[in-house]
PDB file of N, CA, C and O in Angstrom:
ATOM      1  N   UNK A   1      18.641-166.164 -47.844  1.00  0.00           N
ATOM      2  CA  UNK A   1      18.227-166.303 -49.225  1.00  0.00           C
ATOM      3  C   UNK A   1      17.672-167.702 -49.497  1.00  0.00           C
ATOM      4  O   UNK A   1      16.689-167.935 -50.201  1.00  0.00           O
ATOM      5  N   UNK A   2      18.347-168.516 -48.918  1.00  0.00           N
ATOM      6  CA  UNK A   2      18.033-170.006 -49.285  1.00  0.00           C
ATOM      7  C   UNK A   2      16.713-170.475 -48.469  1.00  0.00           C
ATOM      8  O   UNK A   2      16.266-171.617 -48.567  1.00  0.00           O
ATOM      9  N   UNK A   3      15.961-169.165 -47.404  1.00  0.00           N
ATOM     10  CA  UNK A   3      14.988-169.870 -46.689  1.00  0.00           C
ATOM     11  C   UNK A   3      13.742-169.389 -47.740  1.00  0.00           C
ATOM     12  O   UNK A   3      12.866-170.166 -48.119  1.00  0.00           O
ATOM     13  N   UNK A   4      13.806-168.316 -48.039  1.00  0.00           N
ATOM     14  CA  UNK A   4      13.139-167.413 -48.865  1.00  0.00           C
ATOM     15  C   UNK A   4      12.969-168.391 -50.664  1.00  0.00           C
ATOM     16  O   UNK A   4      11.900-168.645 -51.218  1.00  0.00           O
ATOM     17  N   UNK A   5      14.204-168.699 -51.121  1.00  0.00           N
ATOM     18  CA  UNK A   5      13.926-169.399 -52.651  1.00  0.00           C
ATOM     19  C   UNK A   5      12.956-171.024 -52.163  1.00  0.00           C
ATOM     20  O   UNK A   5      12.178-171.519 -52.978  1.00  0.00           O
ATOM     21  N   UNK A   6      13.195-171.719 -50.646  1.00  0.00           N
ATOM     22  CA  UNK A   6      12.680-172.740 -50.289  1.00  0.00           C
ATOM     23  C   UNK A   6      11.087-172.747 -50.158  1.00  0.00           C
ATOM     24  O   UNK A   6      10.227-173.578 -50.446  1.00  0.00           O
ATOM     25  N   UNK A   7      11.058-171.266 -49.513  1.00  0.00           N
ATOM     26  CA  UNK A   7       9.346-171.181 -49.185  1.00  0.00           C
ATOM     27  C   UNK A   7       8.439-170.535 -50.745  1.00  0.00           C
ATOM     28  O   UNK A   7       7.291-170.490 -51.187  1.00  0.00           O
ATOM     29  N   UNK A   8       9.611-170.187 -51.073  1.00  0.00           N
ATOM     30  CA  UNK A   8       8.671-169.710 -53.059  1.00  0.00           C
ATOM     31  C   UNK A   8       8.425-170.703 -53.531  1.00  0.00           C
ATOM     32  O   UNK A   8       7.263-170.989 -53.818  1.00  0.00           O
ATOM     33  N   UNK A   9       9.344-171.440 -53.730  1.00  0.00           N
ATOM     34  CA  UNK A   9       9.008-172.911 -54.392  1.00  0.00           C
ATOM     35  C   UNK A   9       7.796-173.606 -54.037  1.00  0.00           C
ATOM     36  O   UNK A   9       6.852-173.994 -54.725  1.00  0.00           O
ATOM     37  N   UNK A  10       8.088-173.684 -52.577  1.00  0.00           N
ATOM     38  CA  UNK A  10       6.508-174.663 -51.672  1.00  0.00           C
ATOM     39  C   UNK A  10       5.480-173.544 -52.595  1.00  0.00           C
ATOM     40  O   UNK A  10       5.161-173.779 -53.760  1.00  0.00           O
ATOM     41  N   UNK A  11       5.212-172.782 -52.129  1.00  0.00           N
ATOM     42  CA  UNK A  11       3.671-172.137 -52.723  1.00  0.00           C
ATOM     43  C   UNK A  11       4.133-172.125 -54.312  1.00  0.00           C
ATOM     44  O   UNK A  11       2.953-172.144 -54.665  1.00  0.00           O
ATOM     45  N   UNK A  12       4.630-172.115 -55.192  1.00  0.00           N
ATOM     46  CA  UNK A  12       4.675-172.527 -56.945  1.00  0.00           C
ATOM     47  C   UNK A  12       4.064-173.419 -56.256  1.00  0.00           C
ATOM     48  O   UNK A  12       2.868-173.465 -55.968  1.00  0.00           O
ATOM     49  N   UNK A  13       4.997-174.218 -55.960  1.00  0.00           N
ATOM     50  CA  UNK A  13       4.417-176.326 -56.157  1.00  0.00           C
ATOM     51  C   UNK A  13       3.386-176.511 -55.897  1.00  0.00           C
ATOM     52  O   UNK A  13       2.628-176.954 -56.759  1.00  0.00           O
ATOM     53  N   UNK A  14       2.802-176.167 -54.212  1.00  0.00           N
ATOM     54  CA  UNK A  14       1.688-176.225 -54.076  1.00  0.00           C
ATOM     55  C   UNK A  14       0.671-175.688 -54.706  1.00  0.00           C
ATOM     56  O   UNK A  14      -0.443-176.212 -54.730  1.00  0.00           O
ATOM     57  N   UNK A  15       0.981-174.536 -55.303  1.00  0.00           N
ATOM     58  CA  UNK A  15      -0.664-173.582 -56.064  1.00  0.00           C
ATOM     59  C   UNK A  15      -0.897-174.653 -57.291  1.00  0.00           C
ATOM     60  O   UNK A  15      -2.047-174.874 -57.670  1.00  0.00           O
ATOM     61  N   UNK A  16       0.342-175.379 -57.962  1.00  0.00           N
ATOM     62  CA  UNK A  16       0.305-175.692 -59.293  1.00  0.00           C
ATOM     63  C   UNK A  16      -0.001-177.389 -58.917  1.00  0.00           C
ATOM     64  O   UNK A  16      -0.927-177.992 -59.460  1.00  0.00           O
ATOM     65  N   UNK A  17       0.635-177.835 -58.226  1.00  0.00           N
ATOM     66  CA  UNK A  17       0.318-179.509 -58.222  1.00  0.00           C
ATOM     67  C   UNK A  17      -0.564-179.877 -56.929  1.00  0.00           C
ATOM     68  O   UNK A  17      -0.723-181.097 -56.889  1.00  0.00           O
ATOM     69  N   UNK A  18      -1.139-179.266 -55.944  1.00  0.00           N
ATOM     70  CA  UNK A  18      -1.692-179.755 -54.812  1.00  0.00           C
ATOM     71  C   UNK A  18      -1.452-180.948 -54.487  1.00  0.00           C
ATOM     72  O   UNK A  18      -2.143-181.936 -54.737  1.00  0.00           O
ATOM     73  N   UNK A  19      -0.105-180.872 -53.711  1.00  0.00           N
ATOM     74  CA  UNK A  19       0.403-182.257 -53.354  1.00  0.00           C
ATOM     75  C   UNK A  19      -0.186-182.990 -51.378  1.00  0.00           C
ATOM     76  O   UNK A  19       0.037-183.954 -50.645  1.00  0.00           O
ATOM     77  N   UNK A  20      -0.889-181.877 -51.391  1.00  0.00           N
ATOM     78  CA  UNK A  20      -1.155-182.282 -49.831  1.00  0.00           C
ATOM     79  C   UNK A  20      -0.105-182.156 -48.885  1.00  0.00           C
ATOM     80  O   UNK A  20      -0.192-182.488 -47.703  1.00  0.00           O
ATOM     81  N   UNK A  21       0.652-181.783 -49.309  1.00  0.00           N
ATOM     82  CA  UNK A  21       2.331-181.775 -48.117  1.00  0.00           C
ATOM     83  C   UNK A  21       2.953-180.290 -48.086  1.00  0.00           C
ATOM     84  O   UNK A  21       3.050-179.408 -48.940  1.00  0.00           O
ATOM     85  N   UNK A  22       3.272-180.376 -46.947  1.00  0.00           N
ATOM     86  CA  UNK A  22       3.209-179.036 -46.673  1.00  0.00           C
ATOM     87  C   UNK A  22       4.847-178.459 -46.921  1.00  0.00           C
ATOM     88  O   UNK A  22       5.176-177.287 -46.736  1.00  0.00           O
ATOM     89  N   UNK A  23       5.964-179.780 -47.474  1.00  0.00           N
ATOM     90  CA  UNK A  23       7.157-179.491 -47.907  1.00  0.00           C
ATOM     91  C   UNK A  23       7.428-179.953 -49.025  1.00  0.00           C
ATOM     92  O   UNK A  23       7.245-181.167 -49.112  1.00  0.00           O
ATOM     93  N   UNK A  24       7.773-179.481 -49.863  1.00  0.00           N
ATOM     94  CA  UNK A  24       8.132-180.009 -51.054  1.00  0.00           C
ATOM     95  C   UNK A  24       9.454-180.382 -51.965  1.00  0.00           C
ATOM     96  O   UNK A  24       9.772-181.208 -52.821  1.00  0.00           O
ATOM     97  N   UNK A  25      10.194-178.941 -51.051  1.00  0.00           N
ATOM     98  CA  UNK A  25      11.363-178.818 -51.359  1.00  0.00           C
ATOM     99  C   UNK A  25      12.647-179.675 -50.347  1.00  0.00           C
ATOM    100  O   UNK A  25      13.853-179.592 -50.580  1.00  0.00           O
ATOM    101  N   UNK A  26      12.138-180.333 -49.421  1.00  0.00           N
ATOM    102  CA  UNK A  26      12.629-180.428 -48.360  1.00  0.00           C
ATOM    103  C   UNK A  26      14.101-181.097 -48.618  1.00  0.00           C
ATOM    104  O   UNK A  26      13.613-181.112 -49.748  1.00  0.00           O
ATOM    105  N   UNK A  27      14.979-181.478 -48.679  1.00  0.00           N
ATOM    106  CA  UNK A  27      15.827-182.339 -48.583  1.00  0.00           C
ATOM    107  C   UNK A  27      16.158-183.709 -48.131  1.00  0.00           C
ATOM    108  O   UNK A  27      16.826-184.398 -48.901  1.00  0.00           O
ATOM    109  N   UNK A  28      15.838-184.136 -47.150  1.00  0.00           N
ATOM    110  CA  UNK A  28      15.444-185.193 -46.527  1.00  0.00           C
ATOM    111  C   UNK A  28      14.590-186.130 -46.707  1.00  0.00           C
ATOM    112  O   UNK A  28      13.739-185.872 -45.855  1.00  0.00           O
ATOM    113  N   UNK A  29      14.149-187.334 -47.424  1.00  0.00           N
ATOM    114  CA  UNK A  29      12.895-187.919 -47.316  1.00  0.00           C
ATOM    115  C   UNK A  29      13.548-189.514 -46.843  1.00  0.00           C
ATOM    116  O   UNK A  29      14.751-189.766 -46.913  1.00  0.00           O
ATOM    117  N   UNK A  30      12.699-190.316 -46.449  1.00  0.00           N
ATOM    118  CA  UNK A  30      12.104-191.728 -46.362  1.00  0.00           C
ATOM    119  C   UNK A  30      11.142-192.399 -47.537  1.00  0.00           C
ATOM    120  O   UNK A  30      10.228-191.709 -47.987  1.00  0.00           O
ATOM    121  N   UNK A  31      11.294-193.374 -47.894  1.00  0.00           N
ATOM    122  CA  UNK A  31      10.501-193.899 -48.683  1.00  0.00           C
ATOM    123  C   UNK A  31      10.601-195.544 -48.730  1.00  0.00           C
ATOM    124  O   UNK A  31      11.602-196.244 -48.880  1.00  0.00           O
ATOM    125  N   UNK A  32       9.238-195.919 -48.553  1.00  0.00           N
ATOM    126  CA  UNK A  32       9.578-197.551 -48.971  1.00  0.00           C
ATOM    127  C   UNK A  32       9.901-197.990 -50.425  1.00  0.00           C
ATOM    128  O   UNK A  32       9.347-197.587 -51.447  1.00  0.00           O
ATOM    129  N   UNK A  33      11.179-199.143 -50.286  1.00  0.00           N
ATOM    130  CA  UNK A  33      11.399-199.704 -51.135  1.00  0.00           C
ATOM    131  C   UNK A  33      10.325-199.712 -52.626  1.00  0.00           C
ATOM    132  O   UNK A  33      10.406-199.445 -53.825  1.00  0.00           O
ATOM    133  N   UNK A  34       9.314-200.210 -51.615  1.00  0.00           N
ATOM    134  CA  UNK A  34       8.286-200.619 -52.759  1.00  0.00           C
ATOM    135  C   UNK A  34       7.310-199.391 -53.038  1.00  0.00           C
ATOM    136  O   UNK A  34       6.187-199.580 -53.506  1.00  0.00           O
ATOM    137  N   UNK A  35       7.798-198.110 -52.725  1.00  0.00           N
ATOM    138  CA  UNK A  35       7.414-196.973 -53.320  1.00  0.00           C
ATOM    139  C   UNK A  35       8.530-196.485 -54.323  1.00  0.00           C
ATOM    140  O   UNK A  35       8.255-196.341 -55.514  1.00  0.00           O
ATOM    141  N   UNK A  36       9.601-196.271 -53.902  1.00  0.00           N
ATOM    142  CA  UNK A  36      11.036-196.069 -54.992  1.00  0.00           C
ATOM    143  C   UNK A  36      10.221-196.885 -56.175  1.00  0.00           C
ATOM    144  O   UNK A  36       9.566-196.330 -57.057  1.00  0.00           O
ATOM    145  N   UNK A  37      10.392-198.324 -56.021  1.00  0.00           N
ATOM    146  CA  UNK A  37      10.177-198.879 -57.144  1.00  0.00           C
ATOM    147  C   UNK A  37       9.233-198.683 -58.212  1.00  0.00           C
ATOM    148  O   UNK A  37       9.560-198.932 -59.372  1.00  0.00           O
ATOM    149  N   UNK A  38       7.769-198.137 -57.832  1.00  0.00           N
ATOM    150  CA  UNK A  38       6.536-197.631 -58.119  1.00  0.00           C
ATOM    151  C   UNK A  38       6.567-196.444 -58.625  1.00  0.00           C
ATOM    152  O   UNK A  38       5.730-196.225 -59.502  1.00  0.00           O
ATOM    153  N   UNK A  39       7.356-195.512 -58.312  1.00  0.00           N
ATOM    154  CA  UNK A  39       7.820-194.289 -58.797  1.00  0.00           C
ATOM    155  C   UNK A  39       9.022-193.456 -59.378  1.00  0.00           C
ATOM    156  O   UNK A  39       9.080-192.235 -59.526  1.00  0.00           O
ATOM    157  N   UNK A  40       9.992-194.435 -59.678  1.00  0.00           N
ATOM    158  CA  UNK A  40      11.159-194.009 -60.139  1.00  0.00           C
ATOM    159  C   UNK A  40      11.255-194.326 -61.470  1.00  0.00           C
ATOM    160  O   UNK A  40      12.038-193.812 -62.268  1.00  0.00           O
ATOM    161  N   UNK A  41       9.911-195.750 -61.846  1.00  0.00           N
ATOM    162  CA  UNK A  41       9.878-195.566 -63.506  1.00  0.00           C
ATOM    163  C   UNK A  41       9.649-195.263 -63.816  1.00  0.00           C
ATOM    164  O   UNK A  41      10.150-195.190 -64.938  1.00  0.00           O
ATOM    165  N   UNK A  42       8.246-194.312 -63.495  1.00  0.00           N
ATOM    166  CA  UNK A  42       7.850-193.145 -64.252  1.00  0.00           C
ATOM    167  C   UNK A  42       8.106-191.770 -64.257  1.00  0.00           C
ATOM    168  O   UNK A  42       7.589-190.954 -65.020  1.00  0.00           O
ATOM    169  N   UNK A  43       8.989-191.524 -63.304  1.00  0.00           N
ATOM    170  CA  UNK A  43       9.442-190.548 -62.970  1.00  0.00           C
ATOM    171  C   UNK A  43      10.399-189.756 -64.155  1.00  0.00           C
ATOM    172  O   UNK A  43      11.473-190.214 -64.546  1.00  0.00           O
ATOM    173  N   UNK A  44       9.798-188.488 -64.641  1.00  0.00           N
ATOM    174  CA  UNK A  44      10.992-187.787 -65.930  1.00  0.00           C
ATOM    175  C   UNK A  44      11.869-186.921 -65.537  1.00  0.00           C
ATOM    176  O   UNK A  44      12.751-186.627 -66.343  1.00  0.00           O
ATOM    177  N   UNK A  45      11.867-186.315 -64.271  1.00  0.00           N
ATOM    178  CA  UNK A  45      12.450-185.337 -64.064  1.00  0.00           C
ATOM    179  C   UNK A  45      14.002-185.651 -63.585  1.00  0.00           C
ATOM    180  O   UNK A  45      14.605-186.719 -63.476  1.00  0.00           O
ATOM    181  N   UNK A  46      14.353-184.439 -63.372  1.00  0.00           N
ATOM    182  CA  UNK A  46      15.839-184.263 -63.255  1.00  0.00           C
ATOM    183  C   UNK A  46      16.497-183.615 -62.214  1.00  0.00           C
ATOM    184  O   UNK A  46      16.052-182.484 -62.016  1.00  0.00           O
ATOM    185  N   UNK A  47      17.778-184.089 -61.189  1.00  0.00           N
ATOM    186  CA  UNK A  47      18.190-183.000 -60.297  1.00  0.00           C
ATOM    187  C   UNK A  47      17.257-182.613 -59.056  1.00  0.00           C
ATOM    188  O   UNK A  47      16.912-183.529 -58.310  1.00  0.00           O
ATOM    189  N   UNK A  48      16.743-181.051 -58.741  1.00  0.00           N
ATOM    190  CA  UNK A  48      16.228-180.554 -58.109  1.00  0.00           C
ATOM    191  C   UNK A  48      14.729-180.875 -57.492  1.00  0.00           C
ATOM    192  O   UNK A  48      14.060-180.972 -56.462  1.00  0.00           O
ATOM    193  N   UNK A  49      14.729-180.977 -59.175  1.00  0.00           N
ATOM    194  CA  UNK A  49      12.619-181.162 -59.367  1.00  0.00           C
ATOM    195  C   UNK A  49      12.430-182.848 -58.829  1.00  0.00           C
ATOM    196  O   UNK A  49      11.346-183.048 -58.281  1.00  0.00           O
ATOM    197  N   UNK A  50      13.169-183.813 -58.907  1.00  0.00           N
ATOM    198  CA  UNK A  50      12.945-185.086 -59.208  1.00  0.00           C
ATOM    199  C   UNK A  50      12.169-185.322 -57.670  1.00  0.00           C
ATOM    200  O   UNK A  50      11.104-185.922 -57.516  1.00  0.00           O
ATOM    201  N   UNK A  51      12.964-184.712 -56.631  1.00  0.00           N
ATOM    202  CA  UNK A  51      12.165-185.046 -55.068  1.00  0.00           C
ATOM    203  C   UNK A  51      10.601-184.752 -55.337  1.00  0.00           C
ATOM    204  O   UNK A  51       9.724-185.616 -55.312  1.00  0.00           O
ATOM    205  N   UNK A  52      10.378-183.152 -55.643  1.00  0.00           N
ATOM    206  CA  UNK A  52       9.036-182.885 -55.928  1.00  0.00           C
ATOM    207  C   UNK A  52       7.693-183.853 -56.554  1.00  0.00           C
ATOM    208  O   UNK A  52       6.536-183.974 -56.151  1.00  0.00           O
ATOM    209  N   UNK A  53       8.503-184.526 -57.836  1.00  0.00           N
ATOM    210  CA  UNK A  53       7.792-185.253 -59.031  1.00  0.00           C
ATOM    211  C   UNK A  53       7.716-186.296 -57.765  1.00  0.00           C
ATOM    212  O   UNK A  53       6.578-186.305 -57.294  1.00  0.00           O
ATOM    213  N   UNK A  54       8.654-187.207 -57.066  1.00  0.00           N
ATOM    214  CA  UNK A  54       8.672-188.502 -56.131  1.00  0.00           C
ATOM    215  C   UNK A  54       7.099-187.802 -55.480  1.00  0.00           C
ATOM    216  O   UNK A  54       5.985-188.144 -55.876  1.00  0.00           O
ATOM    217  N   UNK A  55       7.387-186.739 -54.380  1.00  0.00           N
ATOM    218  CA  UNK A  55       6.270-186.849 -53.885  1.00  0.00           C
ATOM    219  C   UNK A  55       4.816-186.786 -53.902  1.00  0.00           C
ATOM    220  O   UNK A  55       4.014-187.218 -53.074  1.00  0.00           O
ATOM    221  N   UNK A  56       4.599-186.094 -55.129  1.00  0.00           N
ATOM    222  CA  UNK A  56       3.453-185.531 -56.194  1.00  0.00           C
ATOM    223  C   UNK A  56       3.115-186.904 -56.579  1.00  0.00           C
ATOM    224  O   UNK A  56       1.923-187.067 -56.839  1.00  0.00           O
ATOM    225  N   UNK A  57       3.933-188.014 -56.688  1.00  0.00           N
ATOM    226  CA  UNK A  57       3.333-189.509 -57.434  1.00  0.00           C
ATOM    227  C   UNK A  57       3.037-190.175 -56.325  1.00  0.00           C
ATOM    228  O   UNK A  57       2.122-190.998 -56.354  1.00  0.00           O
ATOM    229  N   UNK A  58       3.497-190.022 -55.578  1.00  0.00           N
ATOM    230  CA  UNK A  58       3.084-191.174 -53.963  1.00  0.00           C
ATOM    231  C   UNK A  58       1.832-190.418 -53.878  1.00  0.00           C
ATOM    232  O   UNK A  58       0.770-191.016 -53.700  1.00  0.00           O
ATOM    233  N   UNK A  59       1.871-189.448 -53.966  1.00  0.00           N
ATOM    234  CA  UNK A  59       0.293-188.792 -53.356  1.00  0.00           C
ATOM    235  C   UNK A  59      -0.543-189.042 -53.991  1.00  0.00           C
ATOM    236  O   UNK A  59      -1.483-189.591 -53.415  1.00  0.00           O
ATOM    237  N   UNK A  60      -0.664-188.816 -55.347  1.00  0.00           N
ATOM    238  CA  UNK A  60      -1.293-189.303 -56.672  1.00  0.00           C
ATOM    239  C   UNK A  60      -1.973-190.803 -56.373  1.00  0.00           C
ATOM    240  O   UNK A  60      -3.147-191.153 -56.250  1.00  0.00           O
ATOM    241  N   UNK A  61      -0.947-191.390 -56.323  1.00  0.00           N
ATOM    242  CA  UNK A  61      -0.968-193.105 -56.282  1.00  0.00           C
ATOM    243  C   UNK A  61      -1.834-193.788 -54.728  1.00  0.00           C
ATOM    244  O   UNK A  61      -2.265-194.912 -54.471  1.00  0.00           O
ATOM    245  N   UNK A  62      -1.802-192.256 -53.794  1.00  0.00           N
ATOM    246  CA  UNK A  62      -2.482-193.242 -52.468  1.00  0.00           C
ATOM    247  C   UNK A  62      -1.619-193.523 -51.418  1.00  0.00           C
ATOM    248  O   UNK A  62      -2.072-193.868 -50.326  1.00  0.00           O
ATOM    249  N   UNK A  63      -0.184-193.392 -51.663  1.00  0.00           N
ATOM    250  CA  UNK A  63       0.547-194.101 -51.102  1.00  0.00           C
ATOM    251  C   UNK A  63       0.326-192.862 -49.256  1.00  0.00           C
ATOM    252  O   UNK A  63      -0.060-191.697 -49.357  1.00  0.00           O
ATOM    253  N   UNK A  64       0.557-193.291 -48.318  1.00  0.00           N
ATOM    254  CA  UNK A  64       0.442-192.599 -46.852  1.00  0.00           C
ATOM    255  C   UNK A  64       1.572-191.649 -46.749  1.00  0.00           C
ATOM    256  O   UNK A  64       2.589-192.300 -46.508  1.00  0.00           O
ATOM    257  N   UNK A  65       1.823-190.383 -46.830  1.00  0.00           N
ATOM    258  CA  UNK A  65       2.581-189.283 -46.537  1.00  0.00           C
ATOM    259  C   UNK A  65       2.858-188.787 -45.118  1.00  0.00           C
ATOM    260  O   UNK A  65       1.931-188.213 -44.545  1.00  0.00           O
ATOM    261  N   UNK A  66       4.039-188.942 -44.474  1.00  0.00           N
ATOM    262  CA  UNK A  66       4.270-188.579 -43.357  1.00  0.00           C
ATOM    263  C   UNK A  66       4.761-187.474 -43.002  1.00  0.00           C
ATOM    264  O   UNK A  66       5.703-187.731 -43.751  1.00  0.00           O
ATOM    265  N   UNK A  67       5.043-186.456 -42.567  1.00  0.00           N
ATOM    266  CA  UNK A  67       6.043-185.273 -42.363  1.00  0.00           C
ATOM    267  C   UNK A  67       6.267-184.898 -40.447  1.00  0.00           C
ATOM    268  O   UNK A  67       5.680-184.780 -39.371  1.00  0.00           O
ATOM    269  N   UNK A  68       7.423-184.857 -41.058  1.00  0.00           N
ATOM    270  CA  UNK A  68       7.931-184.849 -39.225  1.00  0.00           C
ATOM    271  C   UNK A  68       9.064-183.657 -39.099  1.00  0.00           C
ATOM    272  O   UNK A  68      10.230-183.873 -39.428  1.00  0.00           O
ATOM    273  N   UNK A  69       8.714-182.642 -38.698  1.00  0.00           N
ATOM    274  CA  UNK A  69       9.378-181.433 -38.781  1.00  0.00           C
ATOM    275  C   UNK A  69      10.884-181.544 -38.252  1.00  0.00           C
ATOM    276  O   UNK A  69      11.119-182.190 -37.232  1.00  0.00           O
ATOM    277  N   UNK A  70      11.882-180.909 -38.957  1.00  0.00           N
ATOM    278  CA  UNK A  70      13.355-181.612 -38.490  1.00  0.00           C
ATOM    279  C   UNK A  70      13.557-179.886 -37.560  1.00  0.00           C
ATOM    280  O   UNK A  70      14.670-179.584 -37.130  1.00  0.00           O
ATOM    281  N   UNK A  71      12.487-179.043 -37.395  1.00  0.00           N
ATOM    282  CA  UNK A  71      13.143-178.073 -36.093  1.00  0.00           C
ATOM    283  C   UNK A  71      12.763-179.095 -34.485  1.00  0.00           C
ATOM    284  O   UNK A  71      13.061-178.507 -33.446  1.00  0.00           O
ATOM    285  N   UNK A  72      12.314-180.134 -34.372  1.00  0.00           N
ATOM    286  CA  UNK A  72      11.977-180.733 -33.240  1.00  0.00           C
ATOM    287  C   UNK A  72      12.580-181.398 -32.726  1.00  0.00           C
ATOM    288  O   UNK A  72      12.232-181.965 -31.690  1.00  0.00           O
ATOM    289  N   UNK A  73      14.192-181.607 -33.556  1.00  0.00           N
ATOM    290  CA  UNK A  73      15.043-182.618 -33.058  1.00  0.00           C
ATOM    291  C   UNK A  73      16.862-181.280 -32.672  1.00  0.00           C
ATOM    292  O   UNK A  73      17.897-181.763 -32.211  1.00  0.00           O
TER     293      UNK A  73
END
């Protein structure tokens, strides 16, 4: 169930915000300092959504997006 509500979400997010990333929902992220900082003040959201909104603004903003699949480890 939880792989299925993960991959609905990606295509919402993606059809609606075209974030360029191919995870959205993911759990896991990295971020520089001086991206947190750049994006956590403008950031409104809450809980669940708030990862989404983080990555939707780095992308927005330019900032370099990495993704490194965690089935490879």
């Amino acid at each position: 169930m939880w792989k299925l509500t993960n991959r609905g979400a990606n295509v919402l997010a993606q059809t609606l915000l075209w974030s360029g990333v191919s995870n959205l929902t993911g759990s896991f992220r990295l971020y520089k300092e001086s991206v947190l900082e750049d994006g956590i003040s403008s950031c409104v959201s809450k809980g669940y959504v708030f990862q989404m909104e983080m990555i939707v603004r780095a992308t927005r903003k330019g900032y370099h997006i990495e993704e490194v699949s965690l089935y490879n480890f």
